[in-house]
N, C-alpha and C positions, 0 to 999 in steps of 0.2 A: 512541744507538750509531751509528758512523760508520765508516766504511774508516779513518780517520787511527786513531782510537783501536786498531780492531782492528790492524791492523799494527803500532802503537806496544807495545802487548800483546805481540804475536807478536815483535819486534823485543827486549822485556825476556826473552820467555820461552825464549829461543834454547835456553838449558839445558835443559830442561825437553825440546824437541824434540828435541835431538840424541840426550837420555839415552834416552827413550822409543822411538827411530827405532832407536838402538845395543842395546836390548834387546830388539825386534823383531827384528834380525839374528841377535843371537844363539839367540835360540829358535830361527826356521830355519833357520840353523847345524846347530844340536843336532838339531832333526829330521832334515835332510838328512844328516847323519853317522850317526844313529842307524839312521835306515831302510832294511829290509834291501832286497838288488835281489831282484825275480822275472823270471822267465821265462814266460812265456806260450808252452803247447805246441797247436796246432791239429790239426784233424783230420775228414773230410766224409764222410757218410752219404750216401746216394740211395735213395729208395723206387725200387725196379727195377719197370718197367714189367708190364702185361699182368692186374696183379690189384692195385693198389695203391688202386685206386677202390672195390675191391668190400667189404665188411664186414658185419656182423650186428649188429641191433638189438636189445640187449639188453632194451627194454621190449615187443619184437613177439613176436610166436607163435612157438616155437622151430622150426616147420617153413616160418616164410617169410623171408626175406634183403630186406634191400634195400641199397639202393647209397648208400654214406654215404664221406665225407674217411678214408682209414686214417689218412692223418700224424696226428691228434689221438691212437689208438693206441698210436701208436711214441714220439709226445712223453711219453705217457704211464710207457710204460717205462723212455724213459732220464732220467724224473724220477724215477723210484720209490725208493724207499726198500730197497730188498730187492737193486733191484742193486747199489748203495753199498755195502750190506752184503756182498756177492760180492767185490767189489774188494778192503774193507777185510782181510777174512778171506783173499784171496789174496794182497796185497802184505804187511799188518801193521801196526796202528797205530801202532809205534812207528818205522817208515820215515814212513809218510804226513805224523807229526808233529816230523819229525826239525828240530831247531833251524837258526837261519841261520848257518853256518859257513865264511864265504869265505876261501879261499887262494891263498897266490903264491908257494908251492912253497919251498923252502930259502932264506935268505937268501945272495944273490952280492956277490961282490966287487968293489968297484968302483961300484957301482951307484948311480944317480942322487939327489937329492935328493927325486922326486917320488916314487918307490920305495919310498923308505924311510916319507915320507908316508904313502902308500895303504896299507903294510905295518900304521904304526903306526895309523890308522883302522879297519883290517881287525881287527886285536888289539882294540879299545874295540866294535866292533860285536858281535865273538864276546863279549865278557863281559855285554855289554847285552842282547844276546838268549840268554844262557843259561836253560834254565828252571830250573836247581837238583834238585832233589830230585822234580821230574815226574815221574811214573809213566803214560806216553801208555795211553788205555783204548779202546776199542772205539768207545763215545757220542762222543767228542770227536774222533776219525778221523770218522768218521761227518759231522761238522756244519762238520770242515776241507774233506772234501770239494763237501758243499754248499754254503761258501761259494764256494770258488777255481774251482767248475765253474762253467762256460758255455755255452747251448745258444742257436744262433741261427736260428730258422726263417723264411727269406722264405718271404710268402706266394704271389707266382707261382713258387715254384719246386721241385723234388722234392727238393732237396738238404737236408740238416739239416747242419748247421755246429757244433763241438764243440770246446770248449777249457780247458784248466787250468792255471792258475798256478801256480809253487812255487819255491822259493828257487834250488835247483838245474835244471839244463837236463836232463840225463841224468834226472832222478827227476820233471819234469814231460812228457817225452815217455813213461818208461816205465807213470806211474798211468793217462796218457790212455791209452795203447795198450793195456792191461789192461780199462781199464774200455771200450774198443769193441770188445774181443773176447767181454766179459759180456755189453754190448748185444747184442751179435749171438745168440749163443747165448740166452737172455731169450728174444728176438724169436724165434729157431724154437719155443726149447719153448711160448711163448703163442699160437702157431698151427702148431700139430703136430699132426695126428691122434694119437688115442686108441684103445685099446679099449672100444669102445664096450660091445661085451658083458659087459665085466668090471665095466662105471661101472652097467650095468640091473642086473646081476643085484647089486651092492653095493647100488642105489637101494631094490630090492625090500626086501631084509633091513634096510633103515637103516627102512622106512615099517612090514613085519610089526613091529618092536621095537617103534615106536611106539604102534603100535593095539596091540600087547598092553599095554603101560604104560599108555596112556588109558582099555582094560577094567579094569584093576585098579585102578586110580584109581577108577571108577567104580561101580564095587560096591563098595568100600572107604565112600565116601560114603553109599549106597545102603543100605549095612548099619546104620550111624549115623542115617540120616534126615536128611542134609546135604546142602543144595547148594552151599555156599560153605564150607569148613573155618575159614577163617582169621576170616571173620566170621562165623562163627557159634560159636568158640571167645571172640571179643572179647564177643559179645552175651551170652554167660555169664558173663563175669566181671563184665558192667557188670549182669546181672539178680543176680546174687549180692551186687552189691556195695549196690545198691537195697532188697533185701531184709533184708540185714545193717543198711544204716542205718533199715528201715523199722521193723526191732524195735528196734534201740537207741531210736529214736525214742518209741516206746510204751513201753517200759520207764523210761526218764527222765519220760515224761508222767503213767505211774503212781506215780512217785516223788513227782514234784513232786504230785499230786495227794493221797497218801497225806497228806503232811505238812500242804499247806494243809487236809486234812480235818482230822486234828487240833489245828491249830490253832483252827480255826473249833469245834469239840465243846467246847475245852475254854472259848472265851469265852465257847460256848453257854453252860456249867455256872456263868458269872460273871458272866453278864448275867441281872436280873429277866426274867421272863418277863410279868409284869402289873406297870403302874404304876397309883397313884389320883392324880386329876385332880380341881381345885379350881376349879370353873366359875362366875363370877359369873352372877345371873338377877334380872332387875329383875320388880318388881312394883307394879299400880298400887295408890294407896294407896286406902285403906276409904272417907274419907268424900268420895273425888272421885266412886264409884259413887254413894255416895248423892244427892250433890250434882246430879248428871246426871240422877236417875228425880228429884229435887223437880223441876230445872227443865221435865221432861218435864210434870210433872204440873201444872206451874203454865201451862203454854203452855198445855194444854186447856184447865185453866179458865177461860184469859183467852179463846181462842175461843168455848167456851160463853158466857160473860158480854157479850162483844162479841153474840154472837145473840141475846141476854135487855133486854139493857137500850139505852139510847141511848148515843153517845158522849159523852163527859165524863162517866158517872157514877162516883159514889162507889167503887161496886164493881168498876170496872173500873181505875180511877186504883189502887186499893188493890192489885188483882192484878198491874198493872204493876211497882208500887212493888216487891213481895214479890218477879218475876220478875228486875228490874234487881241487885235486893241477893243473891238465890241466884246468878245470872252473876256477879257481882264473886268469892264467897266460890268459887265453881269455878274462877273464874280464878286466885285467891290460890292454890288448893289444888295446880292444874298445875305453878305455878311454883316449886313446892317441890320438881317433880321426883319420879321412880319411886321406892319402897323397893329397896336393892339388897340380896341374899341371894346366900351362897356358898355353893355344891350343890357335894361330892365324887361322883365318880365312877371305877369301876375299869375299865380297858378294855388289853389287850393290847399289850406295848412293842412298837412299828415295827423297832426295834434289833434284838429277839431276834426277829423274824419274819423280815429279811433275813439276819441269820446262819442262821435253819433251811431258806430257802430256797438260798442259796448251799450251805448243806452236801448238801442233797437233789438237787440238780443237780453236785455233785462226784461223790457217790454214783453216781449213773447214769454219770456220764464215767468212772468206774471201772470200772462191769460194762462198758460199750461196749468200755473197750481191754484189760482182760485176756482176753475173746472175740478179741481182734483180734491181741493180743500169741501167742497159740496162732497163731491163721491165722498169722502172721507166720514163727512158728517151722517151721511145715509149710513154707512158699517157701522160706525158709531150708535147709530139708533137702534139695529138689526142687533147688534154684538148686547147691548144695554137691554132690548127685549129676551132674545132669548135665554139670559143670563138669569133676567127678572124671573122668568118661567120656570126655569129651572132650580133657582130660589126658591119659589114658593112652595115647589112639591117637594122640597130636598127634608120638610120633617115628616110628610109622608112617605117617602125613601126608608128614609131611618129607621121608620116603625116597621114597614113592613120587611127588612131585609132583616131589621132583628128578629121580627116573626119567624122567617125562616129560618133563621140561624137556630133560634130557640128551638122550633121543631123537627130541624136536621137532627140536631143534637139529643131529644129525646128518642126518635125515631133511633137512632144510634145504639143509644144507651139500652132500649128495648129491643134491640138485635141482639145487640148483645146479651141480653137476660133472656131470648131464645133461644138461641144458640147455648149457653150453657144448661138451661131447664132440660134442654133435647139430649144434652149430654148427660146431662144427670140421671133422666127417665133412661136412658141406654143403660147407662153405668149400673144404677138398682135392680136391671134387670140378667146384669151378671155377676150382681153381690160386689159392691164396692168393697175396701177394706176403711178401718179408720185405726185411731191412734191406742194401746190400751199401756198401760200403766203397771208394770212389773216392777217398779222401787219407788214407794212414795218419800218424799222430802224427807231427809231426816233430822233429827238434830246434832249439829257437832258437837262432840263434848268438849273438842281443846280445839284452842283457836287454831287458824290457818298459817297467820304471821300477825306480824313480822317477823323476822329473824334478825333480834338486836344485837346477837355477838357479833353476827356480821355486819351489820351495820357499823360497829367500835373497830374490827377488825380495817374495814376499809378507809373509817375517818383513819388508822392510824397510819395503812398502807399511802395512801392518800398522801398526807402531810409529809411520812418521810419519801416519796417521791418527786414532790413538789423542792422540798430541802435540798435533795441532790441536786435536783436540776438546774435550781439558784447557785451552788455551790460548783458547777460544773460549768455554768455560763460562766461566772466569774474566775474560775481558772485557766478558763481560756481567753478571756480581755484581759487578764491580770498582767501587767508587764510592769510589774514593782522590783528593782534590784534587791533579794534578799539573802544573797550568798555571793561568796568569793565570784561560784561558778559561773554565774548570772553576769557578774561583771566581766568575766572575762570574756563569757561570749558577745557580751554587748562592746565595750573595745578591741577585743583582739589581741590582748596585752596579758603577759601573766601576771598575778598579783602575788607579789613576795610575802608581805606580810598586812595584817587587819588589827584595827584599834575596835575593840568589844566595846559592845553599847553598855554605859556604865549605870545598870540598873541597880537595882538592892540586889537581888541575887548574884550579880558576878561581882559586886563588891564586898560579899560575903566568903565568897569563892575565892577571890584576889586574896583577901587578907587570910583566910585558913591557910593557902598556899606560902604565902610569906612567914605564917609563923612556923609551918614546918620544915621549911626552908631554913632557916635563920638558927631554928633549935638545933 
């Protein structure tokens, strides 16, 4: 991307610019025609010397003063909310909200072309800001005020500065003047002495109400054996509700247990209770005993005879011989293996002992929860009374907790209104200051705005910025082959020669060249 290309861009996109730049215009056109003129009406305050310094701390002891800024005070009132309401209630919301209606008195004769202009602009502004079928309210006077008001406080200086916009001059000098004469008035009655004796003796009566409401509250509770009503009305329904599931609980356990007992009785009654058993038992056989006391009996003789006679005789060879042939016939005898014998026997089914043992320990889980299912039924009764009782007093709760709430809350409000009466009686007695009025409202003679050149100026700014920037996107997506160069750098390749697009113009250009060529 290069400046030749971007300009080459900009240079194709002219269209594009001008339209974009021409619908810019017309927008703030349309705004600048549209938008209604205001007036801006001003007007100066001065904190009057000699007590403008002195004030009261609202979080200090009500019998000590100290020395603090009033102006945050005074800022405070002519931002309030209550004095807007004073204005609105004395001018009207439907003034405050009155539509932009400008005029230029009867049409004359003779009159000029720019006349008739601003006549017929004047006529499309009235239809444009008509509101139709509006019903101006109180809230909406209300939040017109707040916006079109203006309060300007330097800080070195004692003056507060005040001002309101509104479409009309007469109706922006008359709501400012209105509402600086609320301020002022405001401003004495929020540092006026009081009757002080009339705010003690209401304080006394707003605190006896209360402590009598907090005693009957408190023996109300007292009578009940409560110290919290509301949880301890909640902790009834959740112990009742515990109870209730703690029998349902039992009662379903004795169900399901009822059944599995029967169940189990009745496989009892189908299950044998004794089986016989068919136990093989081996036995050794007859003549391997015998064969063992011959051998026995032959080894002694052969030891006696070994004591009686010499080795190698007759009678020892012989008892040998006799002992080697009974070993062989023992051995033969072994290897024939035990006699085996099948023994019945009757011994108790395992089957029918675990069904009598399950049904005996169902048994018992029976007597445990119908014992328990009773207790269950007593909580139940216990959970259900207390519940009742606390029910029944719960709309005499109600009353009387709102009683006290009601007379907390007066009691309160009346501290409050001693507390400042006390402040006030102090303050009068070192010369409060209030608000006084060195620039009344005045009237503007030329409107405030708009500023409609500017307005034209930015729809045009506007639009040819928008232009560019479409025209600057698209030369940088642009990847159109529209020159030699283009192709070359797209192949790699140089290009010798190009065949011109044979529009009207270069076949105009073709043929002039050919005839002066030729002549």
């Amino acid at each position: 991307m290069n400046l030749k290309k971007i300009a080459a861009t900009i240079f194709r996109g002219w269209a594009l610019f001008f339209t974009t730049t021409l619908t810019g215009l017309l927008i703030g056109g349309f705004l600048a025609v549209t938008k209604p003129n205001f007036y801006e009406s001003t007007g100066t305050f001065l904190l009057r010397p000699g007590g403008e310094n002195l004030s009261l701390n609202p979080g200090a002891d009500p019998e000590v003063y100290q020395r603090l800024n009033l102006r945050a005070n005074a800022e405070a009132i002519l931002l309030s909310e209550e004095l807007l309401r004073r204005v609105v209630n004395r001018i009207g919301p439907a003034k405050i909200l009155a539509p932009y209606q400008p005029s230029d008195g009867p049409p004359r004769p003779g009159e000029s072309w720019v006349s008739r202009l601003r006549r017929g602009i004047h006529r499309f502004q009235r239809w444009w800001n008509d509101p139709g079928d509006y019903v101006p309210n109180e809230q909406d006077a209300l939040l017109h005020l707040q916006y079109n008001l203006l309060t300007i406080k330097p800080r070195r200086s004692d003056t507060i500065t005040v001002s309101y916009a509104a479409y009309n001059p007469l109706l922006a000098q008359e709501i400012l003047r209105v509402y600086m004469e609320e301020a002022r008035k405001r401003h004495v009655e929020a540092y006026t002495d009081v009757d002080i004796q009339l705010v003690e003796k209401e304080h006394r009566e707003a605190k006896t109400k209360m402590e009598r409401a907090a005693f009957q509250l408190e023996k109300f509770l007292k009578d009940l054996e409560v110290l919290d009503f509301p949880s301890e009305l909640s902790q009834a329904r959740d112990v009742l509700s515990r109870a209730r599931l703690e029998q349902t609980t039992i009662q379903n356990r004795i169900q399901t247990n009822q059944i599995i007992l029967e169940k189990l009785q009745k496989r009892l009654q189908e299950t044998e209770r004794y089986q016989t058993l068919e136990e093989p038992m081996s036995m050794t056989r007859p003549r391997v005993m015998a064969l063992q006391n011959r051998v026995n009996e032959l080894e002694e003789d052969l030891a006696r005879a070994k004591g009686r006679f010499q080795p190698g005789a007759d009678e020892i060879l012989q008892l040998e011989e006799r002992l080697r042939a009974t070993k062989d016939q023992l051995e033969a005898e072994l290897a024939k293996g035990p006699i085996i014998r099948v023994q019945k026997r009757r011994r108790e089914n395992p089957e029918w002992t675990a069904i009598q043992n399950r049904a005996y320990e169902i048994k018992l889980a029976l007597e445990v929860d119908r014992q328990a299912v009773v207790q269950a039924g007593i909580e139940v009764k216990k959970a259900e009374a207390r519940l009742t009782e606390l029910a029944d007093h719960k709309d005499r709760y109600l009353e009387l907790d709102r009683l006290v709430r009601s007379t907390r809350a007066d009691f309160e409000f009346e501290e409050q209104r001693l507390r400042l009466a006390r402040k006030k009686s102090l303050a009068a007695q070192v010369g409060m200051s209030s608000l006084g009025v060195i620039a009344h409202a005045n009237l503007p003679l030329e409107k405030s705005g708009p500023n409609r050149f500017k307005m034209l100026l930015g729809g045009i700014f506007g639009g040819a910025f928008f232009g560019l920037f479409f025209l600057l996107l698209r030369a940088v997506t642009d990847s159109t082959i529209r020159n030699p160069e283009d192709l070359e750098k797209l192949t790699k390749l140089k290009v010798l020669a190009s065949i011109p697009k044979l529009t009207r113009r270069n076949l105009r250009r073709h043929q002039a060249l050919r005839i002066t060529t030729w002549s």
